[in-house]
C-alpha positions as CSV (number, residue, x, y, z in Angstrom):
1,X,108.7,91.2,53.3
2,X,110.9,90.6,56.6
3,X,109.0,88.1,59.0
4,X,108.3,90.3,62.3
5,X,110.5,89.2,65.1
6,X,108.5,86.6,67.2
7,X,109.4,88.5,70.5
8,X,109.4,92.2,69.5
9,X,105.8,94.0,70.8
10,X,104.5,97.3,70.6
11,X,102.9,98.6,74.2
12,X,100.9,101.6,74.1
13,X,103.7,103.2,71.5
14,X,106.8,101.5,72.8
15,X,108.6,99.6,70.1
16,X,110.3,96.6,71.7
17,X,112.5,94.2,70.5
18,X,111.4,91.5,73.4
19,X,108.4,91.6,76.5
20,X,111.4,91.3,78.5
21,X,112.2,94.6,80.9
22,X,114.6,95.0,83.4
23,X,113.0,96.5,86.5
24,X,113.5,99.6,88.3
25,X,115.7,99.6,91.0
26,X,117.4,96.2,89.9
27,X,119.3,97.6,86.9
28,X,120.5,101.1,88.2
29,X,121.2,103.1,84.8
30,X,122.4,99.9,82.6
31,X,125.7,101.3,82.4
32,X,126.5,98.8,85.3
33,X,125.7,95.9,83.3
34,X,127.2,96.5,80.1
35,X,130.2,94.5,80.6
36,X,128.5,91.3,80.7
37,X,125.4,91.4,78.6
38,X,124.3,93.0,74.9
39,X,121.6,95.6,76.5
40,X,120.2,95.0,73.5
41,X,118.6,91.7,75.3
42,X,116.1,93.6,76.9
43,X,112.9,95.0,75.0
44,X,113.7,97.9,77.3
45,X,115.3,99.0,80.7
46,X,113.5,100.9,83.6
47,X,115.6,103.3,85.6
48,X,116.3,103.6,89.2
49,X,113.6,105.8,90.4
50,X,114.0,109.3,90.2
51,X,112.7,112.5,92.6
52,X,112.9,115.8,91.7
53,X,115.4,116.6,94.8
54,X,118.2,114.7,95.2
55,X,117.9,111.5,97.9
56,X,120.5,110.5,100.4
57,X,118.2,107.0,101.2
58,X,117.7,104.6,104.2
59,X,120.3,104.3,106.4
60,X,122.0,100.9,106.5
61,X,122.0,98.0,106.6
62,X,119.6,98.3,103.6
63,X,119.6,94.7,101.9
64,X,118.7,91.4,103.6
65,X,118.3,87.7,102.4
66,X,115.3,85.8,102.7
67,X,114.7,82.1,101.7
68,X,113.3,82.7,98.0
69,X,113.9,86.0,97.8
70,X,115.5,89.5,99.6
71,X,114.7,92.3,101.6
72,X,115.3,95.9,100.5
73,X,115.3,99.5,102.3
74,X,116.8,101.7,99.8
75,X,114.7,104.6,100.0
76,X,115.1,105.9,96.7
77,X,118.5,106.9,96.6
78,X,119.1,108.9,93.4
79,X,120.9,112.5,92.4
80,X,117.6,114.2,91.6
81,X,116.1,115.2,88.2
82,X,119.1,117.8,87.8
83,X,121.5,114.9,88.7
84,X,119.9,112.5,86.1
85,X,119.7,115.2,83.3
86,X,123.3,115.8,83.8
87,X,124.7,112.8,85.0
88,X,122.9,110.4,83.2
89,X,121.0,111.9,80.4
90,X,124.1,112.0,78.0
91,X,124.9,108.3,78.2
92,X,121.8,106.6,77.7
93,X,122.4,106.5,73.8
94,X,125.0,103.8,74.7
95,X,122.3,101.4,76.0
96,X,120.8,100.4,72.7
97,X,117.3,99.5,74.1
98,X,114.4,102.0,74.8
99,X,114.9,103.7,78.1
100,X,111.9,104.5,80.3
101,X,112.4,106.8,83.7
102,X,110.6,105.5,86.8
103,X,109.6,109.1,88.5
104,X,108.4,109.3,92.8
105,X,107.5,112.2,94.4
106,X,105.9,113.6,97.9
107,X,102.7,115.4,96.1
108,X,101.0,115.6,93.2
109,X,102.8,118.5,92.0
110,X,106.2,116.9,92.3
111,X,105.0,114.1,89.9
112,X,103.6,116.6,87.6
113,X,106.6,118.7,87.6
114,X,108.9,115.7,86.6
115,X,106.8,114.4,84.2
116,X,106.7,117.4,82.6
117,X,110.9,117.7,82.3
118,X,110.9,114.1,81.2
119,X,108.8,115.3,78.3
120,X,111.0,117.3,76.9
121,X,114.0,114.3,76.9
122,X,114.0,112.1,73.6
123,X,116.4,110.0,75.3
124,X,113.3,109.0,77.5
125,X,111.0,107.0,76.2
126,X,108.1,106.4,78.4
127,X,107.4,107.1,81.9
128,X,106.3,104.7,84.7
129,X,104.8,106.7,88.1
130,X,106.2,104.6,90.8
131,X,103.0,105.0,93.2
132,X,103.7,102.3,95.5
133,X,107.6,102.2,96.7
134,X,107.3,100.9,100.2
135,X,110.3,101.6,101.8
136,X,110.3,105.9,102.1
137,X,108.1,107.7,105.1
138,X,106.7,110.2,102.5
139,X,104.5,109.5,99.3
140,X,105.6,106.4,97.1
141,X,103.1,103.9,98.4
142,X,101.1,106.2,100.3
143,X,99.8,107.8,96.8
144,X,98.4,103.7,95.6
145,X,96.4,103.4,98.3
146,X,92.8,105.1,97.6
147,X,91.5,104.7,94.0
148,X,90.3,108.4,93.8
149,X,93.7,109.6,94.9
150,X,95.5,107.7,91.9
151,X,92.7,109.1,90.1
152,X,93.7,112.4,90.5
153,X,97.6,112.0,90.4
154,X,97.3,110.2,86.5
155,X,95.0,112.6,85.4
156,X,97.3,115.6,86.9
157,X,100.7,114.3,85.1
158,X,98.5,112.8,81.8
159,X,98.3,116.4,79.9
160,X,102.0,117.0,80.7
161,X,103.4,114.0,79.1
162,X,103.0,112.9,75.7
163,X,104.7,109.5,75.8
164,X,103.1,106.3,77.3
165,X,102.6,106.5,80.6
166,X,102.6,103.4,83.0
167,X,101.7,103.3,86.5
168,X,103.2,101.1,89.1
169,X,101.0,99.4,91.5
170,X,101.3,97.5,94.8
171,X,99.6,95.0,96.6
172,X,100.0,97.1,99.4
173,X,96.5,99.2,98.0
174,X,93.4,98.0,99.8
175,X,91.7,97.2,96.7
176,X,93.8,96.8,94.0
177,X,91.5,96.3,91.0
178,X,90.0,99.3,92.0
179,X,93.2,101.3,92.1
180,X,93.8,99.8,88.5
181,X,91.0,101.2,87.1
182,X,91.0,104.2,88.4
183,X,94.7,104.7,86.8
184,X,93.0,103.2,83.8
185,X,90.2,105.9,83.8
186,X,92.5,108.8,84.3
187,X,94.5,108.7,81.5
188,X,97.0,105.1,82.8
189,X,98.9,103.3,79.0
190,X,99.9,100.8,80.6
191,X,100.2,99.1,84.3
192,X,102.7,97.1,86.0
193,X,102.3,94.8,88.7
194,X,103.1,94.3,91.3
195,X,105.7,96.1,93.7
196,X,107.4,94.3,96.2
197,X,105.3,93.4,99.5
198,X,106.7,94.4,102.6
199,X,108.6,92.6,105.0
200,X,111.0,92.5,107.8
201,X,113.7,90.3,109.5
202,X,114.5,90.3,112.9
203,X,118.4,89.7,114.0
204,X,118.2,87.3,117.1
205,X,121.8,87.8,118.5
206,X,121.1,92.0,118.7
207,X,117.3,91.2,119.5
208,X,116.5,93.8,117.2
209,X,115.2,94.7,113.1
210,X,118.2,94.0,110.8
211,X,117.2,96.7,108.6
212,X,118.0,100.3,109.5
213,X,114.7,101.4,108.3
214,X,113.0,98.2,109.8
215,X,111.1,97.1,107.2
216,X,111.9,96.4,103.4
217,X,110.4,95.4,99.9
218,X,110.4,91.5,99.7
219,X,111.2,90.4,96.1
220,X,112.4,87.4,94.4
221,X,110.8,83.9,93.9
222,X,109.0,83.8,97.2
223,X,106.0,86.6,95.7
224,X,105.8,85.1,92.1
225,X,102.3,83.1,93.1
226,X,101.0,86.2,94.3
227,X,102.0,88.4,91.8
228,X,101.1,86.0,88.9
229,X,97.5,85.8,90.6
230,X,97.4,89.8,90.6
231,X,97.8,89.9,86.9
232,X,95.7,87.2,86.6
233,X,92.7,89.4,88.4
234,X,93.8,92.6,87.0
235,X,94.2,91.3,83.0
236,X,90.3,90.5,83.6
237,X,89.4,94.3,85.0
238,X,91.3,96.3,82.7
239,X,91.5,97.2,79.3
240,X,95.4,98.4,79.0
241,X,98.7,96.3,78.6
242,X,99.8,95.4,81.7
243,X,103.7,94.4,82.6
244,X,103.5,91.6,85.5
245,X,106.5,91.5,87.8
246,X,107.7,89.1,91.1
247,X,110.3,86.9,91.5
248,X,110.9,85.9,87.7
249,X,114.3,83.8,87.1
250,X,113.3,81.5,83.7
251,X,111.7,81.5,81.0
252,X,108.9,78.9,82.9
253,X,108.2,82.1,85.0
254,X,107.9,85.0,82.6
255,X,105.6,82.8,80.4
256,X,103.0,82.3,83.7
257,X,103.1,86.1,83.3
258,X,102.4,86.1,80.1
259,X,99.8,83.2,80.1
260,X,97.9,85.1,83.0
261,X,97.6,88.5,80.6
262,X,100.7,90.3,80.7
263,X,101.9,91.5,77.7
264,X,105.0,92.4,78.8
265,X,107.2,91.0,81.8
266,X,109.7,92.9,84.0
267,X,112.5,91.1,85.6
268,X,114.3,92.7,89.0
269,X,116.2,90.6,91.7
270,X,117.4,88.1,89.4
271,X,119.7,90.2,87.7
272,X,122.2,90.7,91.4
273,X,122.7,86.4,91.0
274,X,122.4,86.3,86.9
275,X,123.6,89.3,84.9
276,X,123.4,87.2,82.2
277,X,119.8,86.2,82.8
278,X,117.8,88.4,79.4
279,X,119.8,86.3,77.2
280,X,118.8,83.3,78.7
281,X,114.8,84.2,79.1
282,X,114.5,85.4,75.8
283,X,116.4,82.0,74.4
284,X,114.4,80.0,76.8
285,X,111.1,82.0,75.1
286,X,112.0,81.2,71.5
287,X,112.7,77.8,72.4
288,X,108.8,77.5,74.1
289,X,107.5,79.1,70.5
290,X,109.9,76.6,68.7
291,X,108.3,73.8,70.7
292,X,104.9,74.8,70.3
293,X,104.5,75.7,66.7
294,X,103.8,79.6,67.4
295,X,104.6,82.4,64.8
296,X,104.6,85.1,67.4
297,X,104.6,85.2,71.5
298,X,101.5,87.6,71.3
299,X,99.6,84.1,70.5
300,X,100.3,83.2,74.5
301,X,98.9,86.5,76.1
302,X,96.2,85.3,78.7
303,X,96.3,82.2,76.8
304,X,95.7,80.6,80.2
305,X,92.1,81.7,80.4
306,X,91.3,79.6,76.9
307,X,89.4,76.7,77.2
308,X,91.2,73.3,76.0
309,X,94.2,72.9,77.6
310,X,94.7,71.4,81.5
């Protein structure tokens, strides 16, 4: 019998070849990529979040460096679900990695109604509600704030899509194990944590915000300790897989991830200075289970809450 691969895992139905993901919003549609990796690196890719009308976006500037990390104001830009299914729909066969759609939308009957399309696309194979994008004026994170609200929202887009379903959460919700739950309760696969944290430079010589929309997502190293805590507090609420995310750019930090109950790990604004960088987590990873004397990466999942090691 052929040994199982020591990275591949299986989240609520999604066969993966690694933990690794690329995040939404970091990796557009993959196409972008392809020149300088093997998609095929990634245990799967997450899609630029889609509405169900086209999105123009923030006005610029929309990007902004920080020390650890970045700023972005985006605001969604995408062609819409008739764009995607048309424009992007008949190349995602190219990727060679499971493809899952991030969905947004300004009611609950928008996320229904794209989750419901999305069902009927094979190329598509799982769907993660984006409930906490902070940088557009209407829904996105205004839907992750109350518990009951996220309540209703999974359990309205649950009976409309078969596949797994993952919900994206955001620090930015007054009480986030609460929100988590609630997803969990409602008919949630899978969650990921955590969405960027909102921030905002100020340009001295103009005297004024840098960012056209003022504020932005702040990403990159600078939130890992925060989001490696959230997973931390959420893997010891919940139930379901969860996918930890925040300023991930080794091996070293996809494995706090993993040791703090994440099952799978998501990797965003390291991919604009590393293309190159799933190749190099994933070798980094087998190396740690080389090192260690593991048969399978699953053996490290909240591994830090064990007693014995310091």
């Amino acid at each position: 019998m052929k040994a199982e691969p020591r990275l591949s895992t299986n989240l609520a139905g999604l066969k993966m070849n690694s933990p690794l993901m690329a995040a939404s919003g970091c990796y557009g549609c993959g196409f972008e990529y392809a020149r300088w990796i093997d998609l095929r690196h990634w245990g799967a890719l997450v899609l630029s979040g889609i509405t169900l009308d086209p999105k123009t976006g923030n006005p610029p500037p929309r990007l902004a460096e920080t020390p650890s990390g970045m700023l972005n104001a985006i605001g969604l830009q995408n062609p819409g679900i008739d764009g995607f299914l048309e424009e992007v729909r008949p190349r995602l066969g190219e990727l060679g990695c499971p493809v899952i759609a991030n969905i947004a939308g300004e009611s609950i009957g928008q996320y229904r109604e794209l989750a419901a399309i999305l069902d009927g696309v094979g190329e598509v194979s799982a769907v993660e509600i984006n409930i906490s994008c902070p940088n557009v004026s209407r829904g996105g994170i205004n839907f992750g704030r109350e518990p009951a609200v996220v309540g209703e929202l999974v359990a309205a887009v649950r009976p409309v899509y078969r596949g797994p379903l993952i919900v994206k959460l955001s620090l930015e919700a007054g009480d986030l194990i609460a929100v988590g739950r609630a997803a969990e309760s409602a008919g949630a696969d899978v969650l990921s944590l955590i969405n960027t944290l909102r921030g905002m430079v100020i340009d001295t010589a103009a005297r004024r915000p840098f960012l056209g929309n003022i504020t932005g997502g702040l990403s990159g190293p600078a939130i890992r300790p925060v989001a490696v805590r959230a997973v931390w507090e959420m893997a010891a609420a919940v139930s379901i897989p969860l996918i930890g995310m925040g300023g991930i750019t080794t091996a070293d930090d996809a494995l706090q991830f993993i040791l703090a109950g994440a099952t799978a790990v998501a990797v965003g604004t390291a991919n604009f200075v590393n293309p190159k960088i799933a190749a190099e987590i994933n070798a980094g990873l087998q190396h740690y289970l080389d090192e260690n004397r593991l048969g399978h990466y699953r053996e490290l999942i909240g591994a830090a809450r064990s007693p014995g090691r310091r």
